[in-house]
Every structure is written in structure tokens, then in C-alpha cells.
VEXLUM-457296 format. One record per residue (C-alpha): x negated, y negated, z negated; residue number from 1; residue in three letters. Coordinates in Angstrom, 2 decimals. Example, Ala and Ser with C-alpha at 12.3 -4.5 7.8 and 13.67 -1.06 7.14 Angstrom:
BEGIN
<node px="-12.30" py="4.50" pz="-7.80" num="1" residuo="ALA"/>
<node px="-13.67" py="1.06" pz="-7.14" num="2" residuo="SER"/>
***
This chain:
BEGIN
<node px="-262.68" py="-149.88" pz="-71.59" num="1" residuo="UNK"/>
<node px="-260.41" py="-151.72" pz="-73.77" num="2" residuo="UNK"/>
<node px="-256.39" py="-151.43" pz="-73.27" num="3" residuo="UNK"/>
<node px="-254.23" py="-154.16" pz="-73.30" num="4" residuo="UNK"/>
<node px="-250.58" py="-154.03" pz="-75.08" num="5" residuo="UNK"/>
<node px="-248.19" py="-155.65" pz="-72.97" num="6" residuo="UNK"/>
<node px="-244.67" py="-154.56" pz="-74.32" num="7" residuo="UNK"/>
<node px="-243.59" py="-152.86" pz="-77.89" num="8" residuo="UNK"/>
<node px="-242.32" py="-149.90" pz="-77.10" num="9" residuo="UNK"/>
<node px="-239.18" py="-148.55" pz="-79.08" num="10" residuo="UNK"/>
<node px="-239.93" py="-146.83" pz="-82.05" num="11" residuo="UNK"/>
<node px="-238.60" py="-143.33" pz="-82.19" num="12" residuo="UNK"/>
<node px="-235.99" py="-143.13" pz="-84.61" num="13" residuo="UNK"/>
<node px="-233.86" py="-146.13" pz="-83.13" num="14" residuo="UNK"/>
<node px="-234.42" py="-144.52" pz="-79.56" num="15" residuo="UNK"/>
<node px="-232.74" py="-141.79" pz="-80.79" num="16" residuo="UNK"/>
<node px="-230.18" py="-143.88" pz="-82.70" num="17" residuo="UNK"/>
<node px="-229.89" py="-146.06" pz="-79.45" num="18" residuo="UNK"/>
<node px="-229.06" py="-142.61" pz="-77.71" num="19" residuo="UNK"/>
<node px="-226.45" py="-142.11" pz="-80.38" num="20" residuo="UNK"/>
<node px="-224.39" py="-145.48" pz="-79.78" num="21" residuo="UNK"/>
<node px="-224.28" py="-144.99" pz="-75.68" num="22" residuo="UNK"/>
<node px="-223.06" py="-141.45" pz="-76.68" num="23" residuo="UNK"/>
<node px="-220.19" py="-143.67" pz="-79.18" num="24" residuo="UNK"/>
<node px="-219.43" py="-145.47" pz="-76.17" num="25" residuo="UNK"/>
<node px="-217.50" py="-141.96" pz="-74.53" num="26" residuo="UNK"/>
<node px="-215.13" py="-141.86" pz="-77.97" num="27" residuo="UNK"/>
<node px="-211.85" py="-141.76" pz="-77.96" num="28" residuo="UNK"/>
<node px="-210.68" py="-143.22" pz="-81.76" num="29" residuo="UNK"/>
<node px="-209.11" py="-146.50" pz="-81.38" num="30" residuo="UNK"/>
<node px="-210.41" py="-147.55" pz="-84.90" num="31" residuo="UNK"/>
<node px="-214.00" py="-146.49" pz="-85.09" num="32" residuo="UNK"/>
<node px="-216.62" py="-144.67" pz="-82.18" num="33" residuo="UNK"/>
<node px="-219.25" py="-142.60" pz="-83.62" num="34" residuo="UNK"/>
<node px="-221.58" py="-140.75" pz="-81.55" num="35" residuo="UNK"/>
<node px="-224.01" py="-138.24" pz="-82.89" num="36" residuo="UNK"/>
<node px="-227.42" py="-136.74" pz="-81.20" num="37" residuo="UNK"/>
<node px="-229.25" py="-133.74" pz="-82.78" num="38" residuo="UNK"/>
<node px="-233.08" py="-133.56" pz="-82.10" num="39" residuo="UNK"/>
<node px="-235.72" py="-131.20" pz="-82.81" num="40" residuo="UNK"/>
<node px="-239.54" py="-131.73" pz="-81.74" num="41" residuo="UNK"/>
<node px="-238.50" py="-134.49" pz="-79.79" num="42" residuo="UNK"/>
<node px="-235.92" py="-132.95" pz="-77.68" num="43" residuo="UNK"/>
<node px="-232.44" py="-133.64" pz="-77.73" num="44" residuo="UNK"/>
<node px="-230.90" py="-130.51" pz="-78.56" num="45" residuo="UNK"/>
<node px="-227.11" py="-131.50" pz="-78.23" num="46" residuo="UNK"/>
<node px="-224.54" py="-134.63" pz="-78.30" num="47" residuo="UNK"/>
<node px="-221.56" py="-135.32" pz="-79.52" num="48" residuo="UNK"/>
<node px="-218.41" py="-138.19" pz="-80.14" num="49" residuo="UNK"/>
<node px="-215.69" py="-138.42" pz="-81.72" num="50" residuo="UNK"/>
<node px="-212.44" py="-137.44" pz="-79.76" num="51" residuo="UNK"/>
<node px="-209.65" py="-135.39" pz="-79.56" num="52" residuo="UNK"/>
<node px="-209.72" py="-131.16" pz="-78.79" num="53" residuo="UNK"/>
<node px="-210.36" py="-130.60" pz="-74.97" num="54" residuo="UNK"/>
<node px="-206.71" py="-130.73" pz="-73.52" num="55" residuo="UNK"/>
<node px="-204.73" py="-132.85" pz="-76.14" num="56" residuo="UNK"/>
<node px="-204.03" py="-136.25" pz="-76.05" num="57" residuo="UNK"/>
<node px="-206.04" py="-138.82" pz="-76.93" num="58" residuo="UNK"/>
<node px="-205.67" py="-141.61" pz="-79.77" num="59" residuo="UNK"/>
<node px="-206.56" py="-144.18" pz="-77.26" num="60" residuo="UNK"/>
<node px="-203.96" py="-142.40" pz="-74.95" num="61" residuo="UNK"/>
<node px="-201.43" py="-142.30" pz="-77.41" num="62" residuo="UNK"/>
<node px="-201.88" py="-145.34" pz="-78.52" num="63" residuo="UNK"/>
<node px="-201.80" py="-145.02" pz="-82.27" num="64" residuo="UNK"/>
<node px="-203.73" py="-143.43" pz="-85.05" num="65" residuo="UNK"/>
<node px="-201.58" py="-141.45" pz="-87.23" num="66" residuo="UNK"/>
<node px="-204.21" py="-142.21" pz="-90.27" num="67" residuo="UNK"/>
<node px="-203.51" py="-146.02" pz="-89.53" num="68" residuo="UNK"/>
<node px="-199.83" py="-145.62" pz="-89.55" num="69" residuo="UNK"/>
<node px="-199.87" py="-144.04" pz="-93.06" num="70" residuo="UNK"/>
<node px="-202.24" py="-145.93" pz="-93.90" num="71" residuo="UNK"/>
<node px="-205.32" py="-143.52" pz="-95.04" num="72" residuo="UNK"/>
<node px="-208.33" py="-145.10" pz="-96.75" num="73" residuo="UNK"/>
<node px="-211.55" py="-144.76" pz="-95.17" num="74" residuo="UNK"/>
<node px="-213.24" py="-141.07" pz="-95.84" num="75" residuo="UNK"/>
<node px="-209.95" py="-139.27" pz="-97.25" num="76" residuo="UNK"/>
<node px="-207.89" py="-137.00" pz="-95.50" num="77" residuo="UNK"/>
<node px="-209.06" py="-136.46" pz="-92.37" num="78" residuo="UNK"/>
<node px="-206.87" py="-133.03" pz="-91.91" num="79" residuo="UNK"/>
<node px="-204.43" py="-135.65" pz="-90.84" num="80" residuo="UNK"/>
<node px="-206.94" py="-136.75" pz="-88.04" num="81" residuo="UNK"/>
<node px="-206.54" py="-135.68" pz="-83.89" num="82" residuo="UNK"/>
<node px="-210.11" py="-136.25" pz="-83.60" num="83" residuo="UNK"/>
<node px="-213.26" py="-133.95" pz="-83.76" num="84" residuo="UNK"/>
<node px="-215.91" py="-135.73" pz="-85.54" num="85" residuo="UNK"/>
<node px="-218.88" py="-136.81" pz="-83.68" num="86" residuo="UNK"/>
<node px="-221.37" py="-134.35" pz="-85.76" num="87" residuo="UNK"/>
<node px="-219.19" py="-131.60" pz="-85.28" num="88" residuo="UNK"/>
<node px="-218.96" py="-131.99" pz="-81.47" num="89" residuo="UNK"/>
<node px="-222.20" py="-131.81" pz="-81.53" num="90" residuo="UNK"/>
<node px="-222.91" py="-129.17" pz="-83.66" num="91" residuo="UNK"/>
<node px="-220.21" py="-126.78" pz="-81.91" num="92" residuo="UNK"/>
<node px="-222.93" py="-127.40" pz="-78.52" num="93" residuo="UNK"/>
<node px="-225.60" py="-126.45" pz="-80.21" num="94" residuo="UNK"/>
<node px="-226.95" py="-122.58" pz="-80.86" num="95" residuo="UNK"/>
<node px="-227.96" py="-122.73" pz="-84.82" num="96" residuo="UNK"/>
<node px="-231.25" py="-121.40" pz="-84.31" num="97" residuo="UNK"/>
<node px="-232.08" py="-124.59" pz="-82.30" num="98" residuo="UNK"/>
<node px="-230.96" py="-127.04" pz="-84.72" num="99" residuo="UNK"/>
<node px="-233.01" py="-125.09" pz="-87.81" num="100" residuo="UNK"/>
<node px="-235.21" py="-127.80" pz="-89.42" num="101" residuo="UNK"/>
<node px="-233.57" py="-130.58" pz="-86.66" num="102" residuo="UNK"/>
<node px="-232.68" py="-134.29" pz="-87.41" num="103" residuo="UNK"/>
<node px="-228.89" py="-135.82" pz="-86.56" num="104" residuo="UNK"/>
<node px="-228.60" py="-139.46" pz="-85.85" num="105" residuo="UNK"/>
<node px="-225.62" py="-141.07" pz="-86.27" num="106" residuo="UNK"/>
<node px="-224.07" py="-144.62" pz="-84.96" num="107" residuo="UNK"/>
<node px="-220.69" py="-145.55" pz="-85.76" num="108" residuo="UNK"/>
<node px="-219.17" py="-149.24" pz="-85.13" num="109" residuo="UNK"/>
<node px="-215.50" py="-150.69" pz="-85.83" num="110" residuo="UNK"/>
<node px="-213.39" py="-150.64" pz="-82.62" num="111" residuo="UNK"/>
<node px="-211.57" py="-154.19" pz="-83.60" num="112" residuo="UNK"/>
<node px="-214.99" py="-156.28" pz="-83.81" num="113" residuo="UNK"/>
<node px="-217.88" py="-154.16" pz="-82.41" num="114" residuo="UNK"/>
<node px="-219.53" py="-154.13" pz="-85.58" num="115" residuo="UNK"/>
<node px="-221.54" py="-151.25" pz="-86.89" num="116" residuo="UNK"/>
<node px="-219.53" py="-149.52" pz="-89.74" num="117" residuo="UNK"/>
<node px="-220.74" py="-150.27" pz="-93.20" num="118" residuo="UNK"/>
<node px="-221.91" py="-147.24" pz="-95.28" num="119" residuo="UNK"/>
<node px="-221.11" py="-144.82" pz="-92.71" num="120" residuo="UNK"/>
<node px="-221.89" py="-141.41" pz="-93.54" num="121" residuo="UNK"/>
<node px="-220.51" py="-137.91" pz="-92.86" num="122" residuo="UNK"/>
<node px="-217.04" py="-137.20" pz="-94.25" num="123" residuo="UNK"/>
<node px="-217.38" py="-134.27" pz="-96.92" num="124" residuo="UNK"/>
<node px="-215.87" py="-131.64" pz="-93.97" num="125" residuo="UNK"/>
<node px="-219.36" py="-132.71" pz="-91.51" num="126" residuo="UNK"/>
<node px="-221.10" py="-132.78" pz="-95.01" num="127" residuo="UNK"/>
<node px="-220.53" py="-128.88" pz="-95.02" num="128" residuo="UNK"/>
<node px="-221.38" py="-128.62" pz="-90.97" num="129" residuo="UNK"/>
<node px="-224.34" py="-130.14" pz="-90.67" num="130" residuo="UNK"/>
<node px="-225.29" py="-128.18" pz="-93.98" num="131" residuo="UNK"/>
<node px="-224.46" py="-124.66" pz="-92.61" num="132" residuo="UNK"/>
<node px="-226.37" py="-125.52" pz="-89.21" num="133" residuo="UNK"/>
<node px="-229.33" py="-125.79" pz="-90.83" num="134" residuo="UNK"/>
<node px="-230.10" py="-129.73" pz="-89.86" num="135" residuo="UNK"/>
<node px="-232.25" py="-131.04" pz="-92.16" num="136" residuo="UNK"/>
<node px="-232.61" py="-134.80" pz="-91.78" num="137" residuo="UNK"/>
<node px="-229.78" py="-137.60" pz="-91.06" num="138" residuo="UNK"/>
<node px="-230.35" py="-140.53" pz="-89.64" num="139" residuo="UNK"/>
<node px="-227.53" py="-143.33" pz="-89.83" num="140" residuo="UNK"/>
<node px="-228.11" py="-146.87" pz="-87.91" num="141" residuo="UNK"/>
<node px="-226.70" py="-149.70" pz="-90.27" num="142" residuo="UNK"/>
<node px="-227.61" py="-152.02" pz="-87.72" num="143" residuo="UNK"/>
<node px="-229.51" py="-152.63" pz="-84.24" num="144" residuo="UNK"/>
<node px="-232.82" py="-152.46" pz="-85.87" num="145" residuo="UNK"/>
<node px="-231.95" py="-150.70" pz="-89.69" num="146" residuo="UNK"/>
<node px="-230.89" py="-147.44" pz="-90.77" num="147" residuo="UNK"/>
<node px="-231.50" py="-144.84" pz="-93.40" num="148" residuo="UNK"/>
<node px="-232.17" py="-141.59" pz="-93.83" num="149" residuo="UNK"/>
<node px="-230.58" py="-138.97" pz="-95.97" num="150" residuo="UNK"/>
<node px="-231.91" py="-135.53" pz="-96.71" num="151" residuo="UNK"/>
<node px="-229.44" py="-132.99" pz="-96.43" num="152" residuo="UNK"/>
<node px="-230.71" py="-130.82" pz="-99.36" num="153" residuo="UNK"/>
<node px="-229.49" py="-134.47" pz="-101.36" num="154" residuo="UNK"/>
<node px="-226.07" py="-133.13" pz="-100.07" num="155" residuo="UNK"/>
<node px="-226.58" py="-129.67" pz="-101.31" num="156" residuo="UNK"/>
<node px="-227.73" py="-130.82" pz="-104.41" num="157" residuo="UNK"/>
<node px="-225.52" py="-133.70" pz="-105.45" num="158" residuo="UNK"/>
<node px="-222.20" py="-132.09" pz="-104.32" num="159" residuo="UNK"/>
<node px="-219.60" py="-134.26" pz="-104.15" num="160" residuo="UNK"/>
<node px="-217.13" py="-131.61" pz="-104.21" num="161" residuo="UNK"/>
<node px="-217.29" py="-130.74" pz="-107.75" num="162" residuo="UNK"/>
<node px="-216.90" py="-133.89" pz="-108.59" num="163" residuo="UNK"/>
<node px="-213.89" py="-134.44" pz="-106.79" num="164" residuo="UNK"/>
<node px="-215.01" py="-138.27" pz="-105.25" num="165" residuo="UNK"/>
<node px="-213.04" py="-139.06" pz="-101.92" num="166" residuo="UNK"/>
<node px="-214.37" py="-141.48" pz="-99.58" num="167" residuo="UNK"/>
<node px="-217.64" py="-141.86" pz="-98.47" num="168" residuo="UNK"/>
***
């Protein structure tokens, strides 16, 4: 008996980056929304967005983003940030021994035009997270169909840190 195809069906990677971008849709920022979903054996293991610590105010409460005000580049000084990172979040939900060998994906688009944010990566302080949690695989959508995938032993090996390169 022969079966007949009648829809593509997602393939996996974007359904888990798709997952990723309704999880951006809960941020808080008011200049970029990442979300972030960690998966091992194909089950999510955790989720995450970016947004302020549980009881502060929000940026999108307060109505301003300190970084903006002093005008921050992209990917430097993020000490000066109110928001947990979307990795992070998820990370901190997440027992380590679950996300051993696991893949992140990552979406982040611009607030102001609904883009997806070019060259987005992990800021050097996720960099070290997702590292220590023993993820091994990144995926990060560059659009609604494209992405690309980083290994994190790449970030282990070419550390930026010693270097001293800002930005991302």
C-alpha cells in the first residue's frame, strides 16, 4: 500500500526555533525579545526570555532601557542591563544533568521593526552559561526558514575572552 504526502511537515530544528520565538513573545526588553528553548532527545527540557528578576520592574514597565539612554553598543556591557538573558532563564530551570549533551535554540528579533536580529549570538556572560551547563549545540534562527548552528566546544576553544573583543 502506497502512502500519499499531503502536507510538509516542519522540519525539526525550526520547530524548535518556532518554539523559541512564541517563547520571545513573553519578553519584557523594549529593544530586542529573545526567547530560548533547551532540548535533549526531543524533549523540551526548559524555556526561557529575556526579562527582568521576578519582583522588579520591568523595562517595558519602566519605560526606558538604561543601556539605550547611555547609549551602549550592541553586546558590551550588559552589567548595566535589568534583564536576565533568555539562555540564562532557561538554564537557571533546568537541573544540569538534563541539559548534558542538549541543544539551545535561540530567536531574537528587534522590538522597533519585528525583524529578526542580525548576528545574534550569546553575549560572552551566556557564552560562559551555556558552557558550564554542559549544552552542547546552539541553534540561532537568522530568519523564518535559516539559522545556524554553533558548537559550543568552538566557544571553548576560540575564547573571546583572551582576546579581549566586545560585541558579538
Amino acid at each position: 500500500m502506497e502512502t500519499k504526502k499531503i502536507f510538509e511537515r516542519r522540519d525539526k530544528i525550526n520547530y524548535y526555533l518556532d518554539l523559541a520565538e512564541v517563547v520571545s513573545e513573553r519578553a519584557t526588553c523594549i529593544r530586542r525579545h529573545y526567547g530560548a528553548v533547551i532540548v535533549k532527545d526531543d524533549e523540551v527540557i526548559s524555556t526561557g526570555y529575556v526579562g527582568a528578576p521576578r519582583g522588579r520592574a520591568n523595562c517595558n514597565e519602566l519605560g526606558y532601557c538604561t543601556r539605550e539612554r547611555l547609549k551602549v553598543p550592541r553586546g558590551e556591557r550588559y552589567e548595566l542591563c535589568r534583564s536576565v538573558h533568555a539562555e540564562a532563564n532557561a538554564i537557571i530551570s533546568a537541573p544540569r544533568s538534563a541539559m548534558l549533551g542538549s541543544s539551545l535554540y535561540l530567536v531574537g528579533k528587534e522590538v522597533a521593526t519585528g525583524e529578526y536580529v542580525e548576528n545574534a549570538s550569546s553575549c560572552a556572560m551566556c557564552k560562559r552559561l551555556v558552557i558550564n551547563a554542559g549544552i552542547e549545540r546552539v541553534y540561532v534562527r537568522d530568519s523564518k526558514d535559516n539559522y545556524r548552528v554553533i558548537e559550543v566546544k568552538d566557544w571553548i576553544e576560540n575564547d573571546e575572552s583572551l582576546d579581549g573583543s566586545y560585541g558579538y
